[in-house]
C-alpha positions as a Markdown table, in Angstrom:
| # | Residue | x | y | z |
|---|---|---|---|---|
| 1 | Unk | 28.5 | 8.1 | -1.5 |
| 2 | Unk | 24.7 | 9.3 | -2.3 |
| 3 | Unk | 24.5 | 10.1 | -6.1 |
| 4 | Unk | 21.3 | 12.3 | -6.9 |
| 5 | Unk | 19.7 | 10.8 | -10.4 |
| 6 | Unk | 17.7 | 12.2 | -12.6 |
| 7 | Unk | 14.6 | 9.8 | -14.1 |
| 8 | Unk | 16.3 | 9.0 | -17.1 |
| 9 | Unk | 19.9 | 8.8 | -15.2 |
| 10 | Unk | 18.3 | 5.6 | -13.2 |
| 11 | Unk | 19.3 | 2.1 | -13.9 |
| 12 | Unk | 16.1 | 0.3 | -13.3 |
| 13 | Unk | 17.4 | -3.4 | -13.8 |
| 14 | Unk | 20.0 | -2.5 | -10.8 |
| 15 | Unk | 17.3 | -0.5 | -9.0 |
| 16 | Unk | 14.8 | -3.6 | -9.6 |
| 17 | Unk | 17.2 | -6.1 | -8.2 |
| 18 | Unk | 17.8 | -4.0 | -5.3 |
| 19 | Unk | 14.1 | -3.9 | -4.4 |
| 20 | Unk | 13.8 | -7.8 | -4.5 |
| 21 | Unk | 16.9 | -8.5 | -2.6 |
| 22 | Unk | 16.5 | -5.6 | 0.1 |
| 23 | Unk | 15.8 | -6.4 | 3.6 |
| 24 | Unk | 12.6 | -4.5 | 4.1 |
| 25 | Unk | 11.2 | -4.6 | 0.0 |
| 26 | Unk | 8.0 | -4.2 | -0.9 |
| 27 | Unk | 6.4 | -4.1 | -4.2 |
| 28 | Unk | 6.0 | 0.1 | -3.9 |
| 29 | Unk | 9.6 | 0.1 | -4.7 |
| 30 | Unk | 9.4 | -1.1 | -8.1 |
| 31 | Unk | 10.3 | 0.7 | -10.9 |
| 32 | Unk | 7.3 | 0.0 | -13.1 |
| 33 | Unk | 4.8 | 0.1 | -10.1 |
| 34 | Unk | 6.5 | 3.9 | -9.6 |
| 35 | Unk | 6.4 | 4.9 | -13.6 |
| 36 | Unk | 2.5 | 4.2 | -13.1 |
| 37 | Unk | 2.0 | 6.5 | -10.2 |
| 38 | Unk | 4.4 | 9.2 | -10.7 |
| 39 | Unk | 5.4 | 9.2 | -14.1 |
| 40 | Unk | 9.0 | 11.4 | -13.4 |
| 41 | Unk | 10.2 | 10.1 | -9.9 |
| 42 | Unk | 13.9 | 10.2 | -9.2 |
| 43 | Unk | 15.6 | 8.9 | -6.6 |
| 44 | Unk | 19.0 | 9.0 | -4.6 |
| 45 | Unk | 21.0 | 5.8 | -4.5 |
| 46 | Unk | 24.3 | 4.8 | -2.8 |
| 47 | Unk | 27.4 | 4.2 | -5.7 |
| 48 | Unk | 26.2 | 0.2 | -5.5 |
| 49 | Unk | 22.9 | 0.7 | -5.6 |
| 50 | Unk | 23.2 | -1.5 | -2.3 |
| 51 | Unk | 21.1 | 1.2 | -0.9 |
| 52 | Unk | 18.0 | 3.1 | -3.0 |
| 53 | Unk | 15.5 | 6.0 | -2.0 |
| 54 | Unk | 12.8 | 7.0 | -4.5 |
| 55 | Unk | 11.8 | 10.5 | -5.1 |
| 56 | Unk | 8.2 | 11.4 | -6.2 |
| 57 | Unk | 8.6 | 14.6 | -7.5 |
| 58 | Unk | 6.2 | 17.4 | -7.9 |
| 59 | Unk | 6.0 | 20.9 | -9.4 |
| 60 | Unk | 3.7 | 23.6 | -8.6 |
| 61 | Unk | 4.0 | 27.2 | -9.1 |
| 62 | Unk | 7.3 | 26.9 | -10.1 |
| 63 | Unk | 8.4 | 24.9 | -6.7 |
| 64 | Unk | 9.2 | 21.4 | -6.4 |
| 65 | Unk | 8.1 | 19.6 | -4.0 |
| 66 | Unk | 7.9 | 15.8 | -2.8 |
| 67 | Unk | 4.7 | 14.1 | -2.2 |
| 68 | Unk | 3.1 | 10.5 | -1.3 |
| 69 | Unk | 1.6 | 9.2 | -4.2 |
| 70 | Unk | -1.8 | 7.3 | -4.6 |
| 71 | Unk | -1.8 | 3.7 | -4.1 |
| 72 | Unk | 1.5 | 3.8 | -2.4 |
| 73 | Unk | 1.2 | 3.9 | 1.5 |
| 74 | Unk | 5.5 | 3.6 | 2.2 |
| 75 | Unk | 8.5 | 4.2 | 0.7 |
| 76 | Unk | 11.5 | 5.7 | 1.9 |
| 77 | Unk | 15.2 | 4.5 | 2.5 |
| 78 | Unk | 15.3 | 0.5 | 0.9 |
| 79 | Unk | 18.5 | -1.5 | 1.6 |
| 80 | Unk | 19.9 | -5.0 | 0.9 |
| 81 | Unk | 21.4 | -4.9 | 4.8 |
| 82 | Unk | 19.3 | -3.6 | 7.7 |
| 83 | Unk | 18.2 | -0.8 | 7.9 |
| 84 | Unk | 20.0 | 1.3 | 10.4 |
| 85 | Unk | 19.9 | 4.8 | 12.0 |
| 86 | Unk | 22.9 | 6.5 | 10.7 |
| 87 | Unk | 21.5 | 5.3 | 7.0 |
| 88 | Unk | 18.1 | 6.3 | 7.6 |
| 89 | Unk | 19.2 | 9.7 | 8.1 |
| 90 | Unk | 21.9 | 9.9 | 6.1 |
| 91 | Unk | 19.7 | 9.6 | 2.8 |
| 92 | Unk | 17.1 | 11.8 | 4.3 |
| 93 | Unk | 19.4 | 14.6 | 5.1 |
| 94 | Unk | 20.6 | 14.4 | 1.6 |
| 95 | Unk | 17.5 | 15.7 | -0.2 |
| 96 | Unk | 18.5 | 17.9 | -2.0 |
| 97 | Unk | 17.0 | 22.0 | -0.7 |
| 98 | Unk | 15.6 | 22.4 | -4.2 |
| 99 | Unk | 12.4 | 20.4 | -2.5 |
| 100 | Unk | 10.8 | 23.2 | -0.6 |
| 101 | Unk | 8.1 | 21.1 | 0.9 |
| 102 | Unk | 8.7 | 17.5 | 1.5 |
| 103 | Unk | 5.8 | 14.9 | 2.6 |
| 104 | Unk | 6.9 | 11.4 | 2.6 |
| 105 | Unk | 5.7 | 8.4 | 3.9 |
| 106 | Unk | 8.0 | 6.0 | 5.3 |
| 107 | Unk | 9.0 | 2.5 | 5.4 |
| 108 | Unk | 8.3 | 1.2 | 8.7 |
| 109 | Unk | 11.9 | -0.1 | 8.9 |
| 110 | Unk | 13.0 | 4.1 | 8.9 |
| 111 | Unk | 12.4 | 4.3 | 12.1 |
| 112 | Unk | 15.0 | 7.3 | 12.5 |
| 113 | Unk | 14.1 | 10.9 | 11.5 |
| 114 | Unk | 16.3 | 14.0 | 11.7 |
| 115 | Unk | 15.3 | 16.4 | 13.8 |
| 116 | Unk | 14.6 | 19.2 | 10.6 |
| 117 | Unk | 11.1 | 16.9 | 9.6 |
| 118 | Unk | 8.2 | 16.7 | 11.6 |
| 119 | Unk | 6.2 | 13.0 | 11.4 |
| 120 | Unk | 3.4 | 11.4 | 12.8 |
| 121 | Unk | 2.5 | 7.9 | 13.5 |
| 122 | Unk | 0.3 | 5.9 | 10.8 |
| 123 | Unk | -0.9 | 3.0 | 11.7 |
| 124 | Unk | -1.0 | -0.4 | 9.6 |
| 125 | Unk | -2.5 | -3.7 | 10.2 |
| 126 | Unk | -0.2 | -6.8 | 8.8 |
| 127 | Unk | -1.7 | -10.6 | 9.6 |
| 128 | Unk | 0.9 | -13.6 | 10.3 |
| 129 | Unk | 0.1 | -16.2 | 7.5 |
| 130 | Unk | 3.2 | -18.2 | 8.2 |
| 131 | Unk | 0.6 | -20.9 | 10.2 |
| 132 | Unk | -2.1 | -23.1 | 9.4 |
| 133 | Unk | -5.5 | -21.9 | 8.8 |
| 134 | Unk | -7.3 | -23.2 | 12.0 |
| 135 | Unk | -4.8 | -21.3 | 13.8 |
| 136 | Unk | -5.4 | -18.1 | 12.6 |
| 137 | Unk | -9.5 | -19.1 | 12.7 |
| 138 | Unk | -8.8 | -19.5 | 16.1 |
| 139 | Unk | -7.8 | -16.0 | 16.6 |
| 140 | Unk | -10.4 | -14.2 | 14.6 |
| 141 | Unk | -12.9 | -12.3 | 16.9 |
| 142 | Unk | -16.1 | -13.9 | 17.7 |
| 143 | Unk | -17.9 | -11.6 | 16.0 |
| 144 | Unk | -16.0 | -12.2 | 13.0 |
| 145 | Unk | -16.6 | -16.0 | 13.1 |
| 146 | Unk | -20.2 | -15.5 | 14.1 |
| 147 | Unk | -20.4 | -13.4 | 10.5 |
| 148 | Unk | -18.6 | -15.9 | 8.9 |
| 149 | Unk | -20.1 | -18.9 | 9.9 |
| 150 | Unk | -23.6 | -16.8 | 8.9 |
| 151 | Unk | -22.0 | -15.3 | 5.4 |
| 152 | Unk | -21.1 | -19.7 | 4.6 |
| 153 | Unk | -25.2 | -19.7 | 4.6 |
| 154 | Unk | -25.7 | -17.2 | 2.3 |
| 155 | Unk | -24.9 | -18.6 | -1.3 |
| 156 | Unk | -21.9 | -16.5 | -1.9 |
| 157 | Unk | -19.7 | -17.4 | -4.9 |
| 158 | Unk | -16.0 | -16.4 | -5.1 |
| 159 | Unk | -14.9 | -15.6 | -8.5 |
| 160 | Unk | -11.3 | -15.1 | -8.5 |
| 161 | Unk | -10.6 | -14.1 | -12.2 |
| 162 | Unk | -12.1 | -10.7 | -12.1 |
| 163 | Unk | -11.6 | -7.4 | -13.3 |
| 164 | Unk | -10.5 | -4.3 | -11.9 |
| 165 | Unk | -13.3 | -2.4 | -13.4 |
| 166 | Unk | -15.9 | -4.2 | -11.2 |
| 167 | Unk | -13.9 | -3.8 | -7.9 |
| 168 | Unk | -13.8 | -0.1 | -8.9 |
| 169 | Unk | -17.1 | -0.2 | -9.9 |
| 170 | Unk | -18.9 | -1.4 | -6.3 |
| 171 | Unk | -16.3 | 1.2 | -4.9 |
| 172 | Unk | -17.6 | 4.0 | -6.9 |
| 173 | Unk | -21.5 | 3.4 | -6.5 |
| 174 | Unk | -20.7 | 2.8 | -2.8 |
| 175 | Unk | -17.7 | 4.0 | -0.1 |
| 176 | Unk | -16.2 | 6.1 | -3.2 |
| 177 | Unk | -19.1 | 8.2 | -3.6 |
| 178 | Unk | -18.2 | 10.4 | -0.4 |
| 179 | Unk | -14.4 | 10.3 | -2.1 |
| 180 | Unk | -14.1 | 13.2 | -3.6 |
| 181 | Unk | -10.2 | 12.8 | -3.4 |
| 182 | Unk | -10.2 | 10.2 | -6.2 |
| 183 | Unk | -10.6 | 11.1 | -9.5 |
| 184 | Unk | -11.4 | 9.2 | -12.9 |
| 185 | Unk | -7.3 | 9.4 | -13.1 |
| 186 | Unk | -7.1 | 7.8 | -10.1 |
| 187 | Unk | -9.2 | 4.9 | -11.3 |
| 188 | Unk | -7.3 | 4.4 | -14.5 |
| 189 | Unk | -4.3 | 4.9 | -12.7 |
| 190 | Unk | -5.5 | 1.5 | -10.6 |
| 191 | Unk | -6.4 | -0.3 | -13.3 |
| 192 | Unk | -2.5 | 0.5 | -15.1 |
| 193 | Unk | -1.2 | -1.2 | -11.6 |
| 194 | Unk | -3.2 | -4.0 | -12.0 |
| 195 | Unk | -3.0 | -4.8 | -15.3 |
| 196 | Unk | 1.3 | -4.5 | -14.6 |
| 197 | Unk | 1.5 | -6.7 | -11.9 |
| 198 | Unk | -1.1 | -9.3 | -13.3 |
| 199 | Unk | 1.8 | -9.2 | -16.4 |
| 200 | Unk | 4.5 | -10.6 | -13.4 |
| 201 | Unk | 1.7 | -12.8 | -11.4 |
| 202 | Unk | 1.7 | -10.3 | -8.4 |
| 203 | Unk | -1.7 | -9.8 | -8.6 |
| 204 | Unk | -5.1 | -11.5 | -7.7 |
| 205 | Unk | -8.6 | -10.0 | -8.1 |
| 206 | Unk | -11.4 | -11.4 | -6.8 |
| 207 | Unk | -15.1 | -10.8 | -6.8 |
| 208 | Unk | -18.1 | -12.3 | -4.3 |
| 209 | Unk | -21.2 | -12.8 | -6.1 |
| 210 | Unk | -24.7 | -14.0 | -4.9 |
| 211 | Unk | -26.4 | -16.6 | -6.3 |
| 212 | Unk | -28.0 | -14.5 | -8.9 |
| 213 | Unk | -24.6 | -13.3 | -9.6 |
| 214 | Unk | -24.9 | -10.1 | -8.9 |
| 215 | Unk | -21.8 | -8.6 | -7.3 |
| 216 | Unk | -21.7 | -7.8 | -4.2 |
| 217 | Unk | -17.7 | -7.4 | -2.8 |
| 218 | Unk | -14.4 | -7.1 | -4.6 |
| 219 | Unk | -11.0 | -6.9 | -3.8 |
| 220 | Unk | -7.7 | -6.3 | -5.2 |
| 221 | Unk | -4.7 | -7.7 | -3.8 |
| 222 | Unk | -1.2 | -7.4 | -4.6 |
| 223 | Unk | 1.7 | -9.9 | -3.9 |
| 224 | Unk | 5.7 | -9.8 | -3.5 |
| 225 | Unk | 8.1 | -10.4 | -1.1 |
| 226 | Unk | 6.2 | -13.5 | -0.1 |
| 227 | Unk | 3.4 | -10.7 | 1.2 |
| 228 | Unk | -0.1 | -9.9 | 0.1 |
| 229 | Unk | -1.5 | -6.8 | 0.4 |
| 230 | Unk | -5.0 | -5.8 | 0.4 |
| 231 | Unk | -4.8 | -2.6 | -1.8 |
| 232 | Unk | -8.2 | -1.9 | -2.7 |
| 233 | Unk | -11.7 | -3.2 | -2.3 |
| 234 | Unk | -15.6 | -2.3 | -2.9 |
| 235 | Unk | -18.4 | -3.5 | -1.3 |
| 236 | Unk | -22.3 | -3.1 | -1.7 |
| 237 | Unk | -24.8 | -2.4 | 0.8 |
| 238 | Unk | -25.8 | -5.9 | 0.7 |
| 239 | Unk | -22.6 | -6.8 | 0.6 |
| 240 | Unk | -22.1 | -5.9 | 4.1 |
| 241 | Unk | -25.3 | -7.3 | 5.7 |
| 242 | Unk | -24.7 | -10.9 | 4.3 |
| 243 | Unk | -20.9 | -9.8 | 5.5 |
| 244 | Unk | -19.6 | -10.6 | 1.6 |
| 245 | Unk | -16.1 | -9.2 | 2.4 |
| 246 | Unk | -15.7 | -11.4 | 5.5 |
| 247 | Unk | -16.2 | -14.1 | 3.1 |
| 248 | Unk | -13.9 | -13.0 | 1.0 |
| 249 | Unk | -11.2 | -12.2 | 2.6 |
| 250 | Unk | -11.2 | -15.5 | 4.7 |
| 251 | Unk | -11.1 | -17.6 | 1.9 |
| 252 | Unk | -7.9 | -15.5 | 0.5 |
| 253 | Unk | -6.7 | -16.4 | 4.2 |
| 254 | Unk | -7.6 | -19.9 | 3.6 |
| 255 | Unk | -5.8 | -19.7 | 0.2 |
| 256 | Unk | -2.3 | -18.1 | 1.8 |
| 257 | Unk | -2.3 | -19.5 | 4.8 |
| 258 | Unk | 1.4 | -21.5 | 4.9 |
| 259 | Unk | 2.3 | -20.0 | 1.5 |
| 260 | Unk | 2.2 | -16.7 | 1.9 |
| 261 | Unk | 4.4 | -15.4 | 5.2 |
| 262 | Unk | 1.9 | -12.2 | 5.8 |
| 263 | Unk | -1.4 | -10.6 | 4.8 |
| 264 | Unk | -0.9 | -6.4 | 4.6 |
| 265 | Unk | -4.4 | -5.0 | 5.4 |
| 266 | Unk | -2.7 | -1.5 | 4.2 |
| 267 | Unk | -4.2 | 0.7 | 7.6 |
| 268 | Unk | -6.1 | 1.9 | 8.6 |
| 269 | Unk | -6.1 | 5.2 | 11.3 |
| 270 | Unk | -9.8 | 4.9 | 11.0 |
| 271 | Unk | -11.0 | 3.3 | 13.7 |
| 272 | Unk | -13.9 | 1.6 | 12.2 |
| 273 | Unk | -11.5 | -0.2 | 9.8 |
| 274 | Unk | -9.1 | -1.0 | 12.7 |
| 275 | Unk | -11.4 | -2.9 | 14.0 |
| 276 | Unk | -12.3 | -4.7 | 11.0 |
| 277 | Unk | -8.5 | -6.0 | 10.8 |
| 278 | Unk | -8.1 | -6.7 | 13.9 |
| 279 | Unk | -11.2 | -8.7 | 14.1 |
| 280 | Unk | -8.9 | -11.0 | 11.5 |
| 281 | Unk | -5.8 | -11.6 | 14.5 |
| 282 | Unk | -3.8 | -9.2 | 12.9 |
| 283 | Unk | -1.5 | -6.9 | 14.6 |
| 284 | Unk | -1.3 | -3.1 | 14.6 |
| 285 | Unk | 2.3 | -1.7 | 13.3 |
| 286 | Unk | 3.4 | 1.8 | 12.8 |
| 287 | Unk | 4.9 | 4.0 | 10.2 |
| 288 | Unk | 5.8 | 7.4 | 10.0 |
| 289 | Unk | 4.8 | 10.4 | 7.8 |
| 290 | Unk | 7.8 | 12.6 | 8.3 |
| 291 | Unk | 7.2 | 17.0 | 7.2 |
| 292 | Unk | 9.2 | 19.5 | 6.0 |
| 293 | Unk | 8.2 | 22.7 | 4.9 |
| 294 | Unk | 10.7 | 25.4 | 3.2 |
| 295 | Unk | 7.5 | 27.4 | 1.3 |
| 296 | Unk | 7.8 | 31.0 | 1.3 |
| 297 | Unk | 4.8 | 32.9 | 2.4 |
| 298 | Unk | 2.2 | 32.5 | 2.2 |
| 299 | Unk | 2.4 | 29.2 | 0.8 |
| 300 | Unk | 4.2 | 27.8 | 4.1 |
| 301 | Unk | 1.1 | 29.4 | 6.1 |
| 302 | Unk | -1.3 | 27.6 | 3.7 |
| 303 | Unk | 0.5 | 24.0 | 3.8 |
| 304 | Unk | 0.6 | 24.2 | 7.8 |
């Protein structure tokens, strides 16, 4: 049986447990990482809580709607067993029709969409970590080792007890410039995640300086489920021409390499970036963004 709860109906030690124990977890699925990015989410569990789907509820001109979240690239259907087709769209056939418009971006364990949603393929990069280092060197692109060979040459320091603010920072004065998507309540919104998971050492930030010490990439990674994930990173223009962020994330490869069982490079569609990954060894894996409009007009015209 699916029970439908409310925020303040959801036990989040039960919920919490379920996320670290579930077959396909991932630190999304938190309860505190989801009070940071949508303050009111809800969610639809099995009696058990065996089996948990989080709801990030919006409201907009008096409709409610459900929507992917910044800083949160999959949720959907989690479960202590595997995840299987008659699950997947059990849950998402139970949402309830008060949701007129429903955008959701799914685990790439829900494979299995009922035919009412639309989806389209997203595509993620994840490296295996579960080997030694001069291993996965040995699959990195020659242009990437050619760079990183080069970027050993170039004085670069790693400092790997930074802050958020300076990853932001080179983001902002960079890449984030042409952003205009993310706002100053986006930033602080970061900053909130950071500073939680740092509390439960499931974060690292680190920072590449030149020798002067003037930053020059950053990046913030975030770790559970014996995965890191490469959520968010900044890099100057000089940065990239003494290949800064090849150096860094290498020597967070270096790091996790045997401890660690995968590096989650988050994406990317773009193509650019793709390539950037790959160059890395890692492998290309797909989720889905699944559809479903209910608007009345004009507002369903406008959405599609």
């Amino acid at each position: 049986m699916i029970k439908y709860l409310k925020h303040h109906q959801i036990d989040k030690a039960l919920w919490d447990e379920t996320i670290k124990n579930a077959s396909n977890g991932i630190i999304y699925g938190y309860s505190w990482y989801l009070d940071i990015v949508c303050k009111n989410w809800e969610a639809m569990v099995a009696t058990d809580y065996t089996v948990v789907m989080p709801i990030t509820r919006g409201r907009k001109y008096l409709m409610d709607y459900i929507y992917p979240p910044f800083f949160i690239q999959q949720l959907g259907v989690f479960s202590i067993q595997p995840i299987s087709s008659e699950l997947c769209n059990l849950f998402l056939n139970s949402i309830p029709t008060v949701f007129r418009y429903i955008e959701m971006n799914l685990h790439s364990t829900n494979i299995w969409i009922p035919d009412s949603f639309s989806s389209k393929q997203n595509k993620n990069h994840i490296l295996d970590l579960d080997v030694d280092y001069q291993s996965i060197w040995n699959n990195y692109s020659e242009n990437h080792q050619r760079n990183l060979k080069k970027a050993r040459k170039n004085n670069l320091h790693i400092f790997k007890s930074a802050n958020a603010n300076d990853v932001i920072t080179l983001f902002r004065n960079n890449r984030g410039r042409f952003l205009v998507n993310l706002q100053n309540e986006h930033y602080a919104m970061l900053n909130e995640l950071v500073d939680a998971a740092a509390t439960r050492n499931m974060s690292k930030v680190w920072i590449v300086n030149n020798q002067y010490g003037i930053p020059l990439a950053g990046a913030v990674f975030f770790e559970s489920h014996q995965s890191g994930i490469f959520i968010f990173s900044g890099v100057s223009g000089e940065g990239k021409s003494l290949s800064a962020m090849h150096f860094l994330i290498d020597e967070y490869i270096q790091q996790n390499s045997n401890r660690l069982k995968t590096l989650d490079f988050e994406g990317s569609n773009d193509p650019e970036l793709a390539r950037f990954y790959k160059g890395f060894g890692s492998s290309e894996f797909v989720y889905l963004q699944i559809r479903k409009n209910q608007l009345p007009p004009p507002w369903k015209w406008f959405k599609n």
